[in-house]
C-alpha distance (Angstrom), angle and dihedral (degrees) to the residues before:
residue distance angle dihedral
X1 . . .
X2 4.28 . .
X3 3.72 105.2 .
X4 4.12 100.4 -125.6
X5 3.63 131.2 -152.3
X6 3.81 88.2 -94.6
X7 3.83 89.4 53.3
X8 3.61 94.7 44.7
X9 4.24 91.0 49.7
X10 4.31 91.2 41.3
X11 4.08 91.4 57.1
X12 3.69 95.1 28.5
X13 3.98 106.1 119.8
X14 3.76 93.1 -144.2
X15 3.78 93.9 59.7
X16 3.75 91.4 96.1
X17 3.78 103.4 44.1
X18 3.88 85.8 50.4
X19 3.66 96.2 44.4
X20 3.90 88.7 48.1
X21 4.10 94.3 51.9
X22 3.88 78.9 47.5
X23 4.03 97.8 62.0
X24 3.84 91.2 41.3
X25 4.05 95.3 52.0
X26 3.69 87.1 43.1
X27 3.78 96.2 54.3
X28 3.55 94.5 33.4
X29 4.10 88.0 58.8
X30 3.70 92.7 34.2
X31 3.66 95.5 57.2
X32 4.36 117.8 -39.6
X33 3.37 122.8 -116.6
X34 3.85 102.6 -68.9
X35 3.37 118.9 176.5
X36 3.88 92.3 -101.5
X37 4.19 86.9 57.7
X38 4.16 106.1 42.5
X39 3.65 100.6 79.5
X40 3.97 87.1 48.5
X41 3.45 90.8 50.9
X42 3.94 90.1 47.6
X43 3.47 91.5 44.6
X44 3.94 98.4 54.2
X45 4.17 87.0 41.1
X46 4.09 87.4 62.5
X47 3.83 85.0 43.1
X48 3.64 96.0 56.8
X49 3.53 89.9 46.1
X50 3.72 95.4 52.4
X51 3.88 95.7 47.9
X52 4.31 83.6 52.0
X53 3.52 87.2 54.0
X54 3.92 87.6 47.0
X55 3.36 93.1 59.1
X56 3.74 99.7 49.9
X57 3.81 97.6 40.3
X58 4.03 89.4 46.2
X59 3.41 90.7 28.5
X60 3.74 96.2 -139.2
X61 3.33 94.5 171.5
X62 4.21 113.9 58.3
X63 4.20 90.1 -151.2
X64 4.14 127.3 37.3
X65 3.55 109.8 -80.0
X66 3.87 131.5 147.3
X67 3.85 88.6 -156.7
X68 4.09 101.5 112.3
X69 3.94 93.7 62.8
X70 4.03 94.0 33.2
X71 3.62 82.7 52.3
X72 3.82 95.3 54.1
X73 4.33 82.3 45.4
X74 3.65 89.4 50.7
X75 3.60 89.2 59.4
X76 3.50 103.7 49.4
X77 3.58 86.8 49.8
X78 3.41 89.6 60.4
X79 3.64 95.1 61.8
X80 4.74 113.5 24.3
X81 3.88 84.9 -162.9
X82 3.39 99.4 69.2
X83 3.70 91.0 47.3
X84 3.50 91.2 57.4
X85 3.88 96.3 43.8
X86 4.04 107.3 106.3
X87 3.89 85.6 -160.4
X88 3.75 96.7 55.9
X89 3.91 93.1 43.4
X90 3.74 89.8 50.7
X91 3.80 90.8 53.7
X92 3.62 94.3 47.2
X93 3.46 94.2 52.5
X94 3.68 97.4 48.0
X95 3.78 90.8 47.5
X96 3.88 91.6 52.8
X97 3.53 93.3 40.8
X98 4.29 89.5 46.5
X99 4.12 88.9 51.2
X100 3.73 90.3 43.7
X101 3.54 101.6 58.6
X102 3.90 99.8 33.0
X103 3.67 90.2 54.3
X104 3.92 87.1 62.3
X105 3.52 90.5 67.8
X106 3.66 104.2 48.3
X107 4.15 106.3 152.8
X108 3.39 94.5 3.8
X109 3.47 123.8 111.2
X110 3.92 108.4 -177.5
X111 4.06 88.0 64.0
X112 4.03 84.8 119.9
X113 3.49 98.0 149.3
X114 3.83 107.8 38.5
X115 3.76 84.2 51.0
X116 4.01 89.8 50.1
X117 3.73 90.4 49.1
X118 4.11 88.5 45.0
X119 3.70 95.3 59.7
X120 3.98 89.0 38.2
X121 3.48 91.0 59.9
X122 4.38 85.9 48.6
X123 3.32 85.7 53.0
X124 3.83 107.0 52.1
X125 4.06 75.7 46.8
X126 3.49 87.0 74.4
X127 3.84 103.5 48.2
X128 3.98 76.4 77.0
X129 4.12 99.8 35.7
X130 3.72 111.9 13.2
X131 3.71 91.0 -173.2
X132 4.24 83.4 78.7
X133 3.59 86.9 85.8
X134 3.70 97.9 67.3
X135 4.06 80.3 65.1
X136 4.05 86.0 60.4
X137 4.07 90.5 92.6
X138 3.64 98.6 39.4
X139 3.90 82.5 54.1
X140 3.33 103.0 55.7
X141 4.11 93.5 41.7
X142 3.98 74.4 61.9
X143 3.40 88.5 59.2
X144 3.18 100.8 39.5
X145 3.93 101.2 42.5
X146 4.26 99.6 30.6
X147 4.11 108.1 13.8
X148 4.16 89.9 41.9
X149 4.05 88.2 -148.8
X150 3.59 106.9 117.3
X151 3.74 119.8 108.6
X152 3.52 134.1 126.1
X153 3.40 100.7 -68.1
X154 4.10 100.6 48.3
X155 3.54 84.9 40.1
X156 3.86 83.7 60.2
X157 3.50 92.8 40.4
X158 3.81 96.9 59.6
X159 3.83 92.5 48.0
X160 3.42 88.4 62.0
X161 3.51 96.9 40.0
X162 3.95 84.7 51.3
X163 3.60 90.4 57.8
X164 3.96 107.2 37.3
X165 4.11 96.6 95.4
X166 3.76 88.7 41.8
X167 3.64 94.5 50.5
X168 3.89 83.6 53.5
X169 3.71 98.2 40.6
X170 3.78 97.1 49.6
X171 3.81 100.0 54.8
X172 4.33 87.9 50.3
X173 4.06 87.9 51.1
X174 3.80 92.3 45.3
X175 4.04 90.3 49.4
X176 3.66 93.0 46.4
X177 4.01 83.4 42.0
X178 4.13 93.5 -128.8
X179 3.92 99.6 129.3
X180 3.47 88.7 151.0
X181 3.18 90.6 81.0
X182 3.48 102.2 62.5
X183 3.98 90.5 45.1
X184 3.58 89.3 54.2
X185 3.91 97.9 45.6
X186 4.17 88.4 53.4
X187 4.12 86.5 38.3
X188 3.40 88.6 69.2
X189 3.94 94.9 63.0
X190 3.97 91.3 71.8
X191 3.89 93.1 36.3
X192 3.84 103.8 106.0
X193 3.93 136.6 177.0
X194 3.70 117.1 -150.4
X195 3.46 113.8 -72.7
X196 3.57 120.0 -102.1
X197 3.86 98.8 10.6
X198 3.63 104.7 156.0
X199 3.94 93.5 -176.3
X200 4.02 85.2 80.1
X201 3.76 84.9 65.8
X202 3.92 127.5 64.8
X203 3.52 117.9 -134.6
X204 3.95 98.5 -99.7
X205 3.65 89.3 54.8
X206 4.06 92.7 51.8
X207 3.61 82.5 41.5
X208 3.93 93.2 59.8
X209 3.58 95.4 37.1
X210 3.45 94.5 57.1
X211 4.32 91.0 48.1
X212 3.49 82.5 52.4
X213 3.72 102.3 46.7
X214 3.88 82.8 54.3
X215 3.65 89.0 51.7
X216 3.50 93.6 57.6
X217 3.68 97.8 42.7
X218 4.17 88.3 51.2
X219 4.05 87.3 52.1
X220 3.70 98.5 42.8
X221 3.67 82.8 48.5
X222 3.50 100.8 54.0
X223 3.73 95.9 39.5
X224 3.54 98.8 54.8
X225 3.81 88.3 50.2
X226 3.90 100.3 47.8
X227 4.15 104.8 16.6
X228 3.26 87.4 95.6
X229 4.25 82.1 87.0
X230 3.82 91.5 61.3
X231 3.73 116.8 90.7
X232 3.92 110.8 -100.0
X233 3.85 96.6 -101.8
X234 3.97 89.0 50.5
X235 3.98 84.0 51.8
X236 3.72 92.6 53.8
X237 4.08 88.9 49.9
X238 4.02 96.1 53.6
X239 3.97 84.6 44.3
X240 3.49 95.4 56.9
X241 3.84 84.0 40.2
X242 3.66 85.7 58.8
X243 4.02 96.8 44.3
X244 3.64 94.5 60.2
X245 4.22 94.2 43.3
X246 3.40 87.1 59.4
X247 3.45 103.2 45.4
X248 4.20 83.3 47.0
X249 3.65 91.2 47.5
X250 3.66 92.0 57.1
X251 3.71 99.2 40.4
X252 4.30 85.2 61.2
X253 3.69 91.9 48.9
X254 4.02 96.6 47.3
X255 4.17 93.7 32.7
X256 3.86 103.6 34.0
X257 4.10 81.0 172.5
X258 3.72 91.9 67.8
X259 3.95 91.1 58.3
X260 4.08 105.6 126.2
X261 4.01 89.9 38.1
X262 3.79 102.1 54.1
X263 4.15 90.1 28.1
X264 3.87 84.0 69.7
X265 4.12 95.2 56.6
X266 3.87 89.4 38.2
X267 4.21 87.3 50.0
X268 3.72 91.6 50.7
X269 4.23 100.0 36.7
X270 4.05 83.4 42.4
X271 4.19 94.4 50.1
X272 3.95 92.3 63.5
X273 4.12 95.5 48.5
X274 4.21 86.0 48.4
X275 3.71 93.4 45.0
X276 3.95 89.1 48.9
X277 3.99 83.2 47.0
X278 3.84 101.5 52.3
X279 4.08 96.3 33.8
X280 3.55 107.7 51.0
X281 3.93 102.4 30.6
X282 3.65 113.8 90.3
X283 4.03 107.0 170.6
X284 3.76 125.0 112.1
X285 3.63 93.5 -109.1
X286 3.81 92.0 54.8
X287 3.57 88.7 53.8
X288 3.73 107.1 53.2
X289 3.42 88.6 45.9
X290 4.10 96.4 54.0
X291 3.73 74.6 47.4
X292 3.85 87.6 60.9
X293 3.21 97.2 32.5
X294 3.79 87.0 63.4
X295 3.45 100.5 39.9
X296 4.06 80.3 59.2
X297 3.40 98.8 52.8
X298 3.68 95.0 46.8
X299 4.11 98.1 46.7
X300 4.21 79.8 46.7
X301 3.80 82.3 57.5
X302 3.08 100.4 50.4
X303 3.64 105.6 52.4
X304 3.20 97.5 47.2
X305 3.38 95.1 55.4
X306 3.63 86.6 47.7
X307 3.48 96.4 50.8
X308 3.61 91.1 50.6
X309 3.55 94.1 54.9
C-alpha cells in the first residue's frame, strides 16, 4: 500500500522529540511552570513515558510508531488546563500505571503482588479524586473478561491493595482526632450534581470533550472493524481499553463536575484507539481526515492559548 503523510508522521522517529518541545512551549505560554503546575507537568512526562513503554512491551502497535503517547501529548495540547490540573495528572498516571502492570500478568493467576501493587497505585489515585474508586468494578471485569487474572487470590490481593493507604491514613486522623476528614473524603462518592449540566463546564472544556468523544468514537470504530489483525492478547488490551472509555465517557456526560478527574482515564484509554487509527490505516479517506484531525487540534491549540493570554 502508498505510505501517506499520516503513515510517514505515525513511524517517523522524530514524532516524539517534536511532540515533547510541543507540550513544553504550550505550557510555558499557557501559564510557566509555577510552582502550582511542575509536579503536573512531571507527572504527565512519566505518563507519556509509561504509555511508550506500553506500546512496545504490548506491542500495541504491529509497526514502530511513537503515535500512542504523542497522541495523549496532542491532547493536552489541545486544552493547557488540563496540563496544569494536579487531579487530572494524578489520574492519568494511576490509570497508565494500573494498565501497565495488569497487562504483565495476562493468564496468569499467581501474579499476587503486581496485582496488589496495581490496585495500590488506584488507590493512592484516589487520595487526590475519590471518585476513581467507582472505576474499581469496571477494573476487575477487565481482569476478569480481557487480562484472565482474577481468582481468589488477586481478588484478595487488590482488596488489600485498595485499603493499604487508608489503613495508614485512618490511624494518623484518629491520633490527631480529625475523622472528619475521612467521612468527608468518602462523602463525596454519593455527592452528585445534576446530570448532564453543561453550565459546570466552560465552553473550551465542552469544546474538547466533544473532539474527544469523536476521537473515541473514530477509534472504537476502526478497531472493531479491522482488530481482528492484532494477535488475540493485543485484542483483549484495546477491549479493555475500550471498557473503561466508555464507562469514562459516560461518567462526564452524567457528572459534568467530575470533568478533569475522569478526562485523565478517558485521555489515556482514548490515546491507544487514535494511535491504532492514524498508524495502521493507509486509505485516502484516512488521510485527509488525520489531516483534519490535525488541523483541529492545532486551531484548538491555539485559541486557547490565545484566549488565555
Amino acid at each position: 500500500m502508498p505510505k501517506r503523510l499520516q503513515n510517514s508522521i505515525a513511524e517517523s522517529r522524530f514524532l516524539l522529540p517534536f511532540m515533547g518541545v510541543a507540550i513544553v512551549v504550550v505550557l510555558t505560554l499557557a501559564d510557566g511552570f509555577s510552582n502550582s503546575k511542575w509536579l503536573s507537568a512531571l507527572l504527565l512526562a512519566v505518563t507519556t513515558y509509561l504509555l511508550a513503554e506500553l506500546n512496545n512491551r504490548q506491542t500495541l502497535l504491529r509497526i514502530y510508531s511513537r503515535t500512542v503517547s504523542c497522541t495523549f501529548i496532542a491532547l493536552l495540547c489541545m486544552m493547557p488546563s488540563l496540563a496544569g490540573n494536579l487531579q487530572f495528572a494524578v489520574v492519568a498516571l494511576s490509570i497508565t500505571l494500573f494498565f501497565t502492570l495488569t497487562f504483565t500478568t495476562y493468564h496468569t493467576h499467581w501474579a499476587v503482588g503486581t496485582i496488589y501493587l496495581a490496585f495500590l497505585i488506584i488507590s493512592i489515585g484516589s487520595l487526590f479524586f475519590v471518585h476513581i474508586l467507582y472505576m474499581v468494578p469496571p477494573l476487575w471485569a477487565v481482569m476478569i473478561f480481557y487480562i484472565y487474572s482474577l481468582d481468589e487470590k488477586t481478588f484478595s490481593a487488590s482488596l488489600l491493595g485498595l485499603i493499604t493507604p487508608y489503613w495508614f491514613i485512618i490511624v494518623g486522623v484518629v491520633y490527631a482526632g480529625q475523622i472528619s476528614l475521612f467521612t468527608e473524603h468518602f462523602r463525596a462518592l454519593i455527592t452528585f450534581c445534576n446530570p448532564a449540566d453543561i453550565r459546570l463546564l466552560s465552553r473550551q472544556e465542552i469544546v474538547v470533550f466533544a473532539f474527544v468523544a469523536l476521537l473515541y468514537v473514530t477509534g472504537v470504530i476502526h478497531y472493531l472493524r479491522s482488530g481482528f489483525r492484532d494477535k488475540i492478547r493485543t485484542r483483549m488490551f484495546y477491549n479493555a481499553f475500550m471498557l473503561i472509555a466508555t464507562i469514562a465517557l459516560i461518567g462526564i456526560v452524567l457528572q459534568p463536575a467530575l470533568y478533569y478527574g475522569l478526562m485523565g482515564i478517558l485521555a489515556v484509554c482514548v490515546s491507544p484507539l487514535v494511535a491504532h487509527f492514524v498508524a495502521l490505516t493507509h486509505t485516502r479517506f484516512t488521510n485527509i481526515y488525520f489531516i483534519l484531525i490535525s488541523i483541529a487540534i492545532t486551531s484548538f491549540t491555539i485559541y486557547n492559548l490565545w484566549i488565555g493570554i
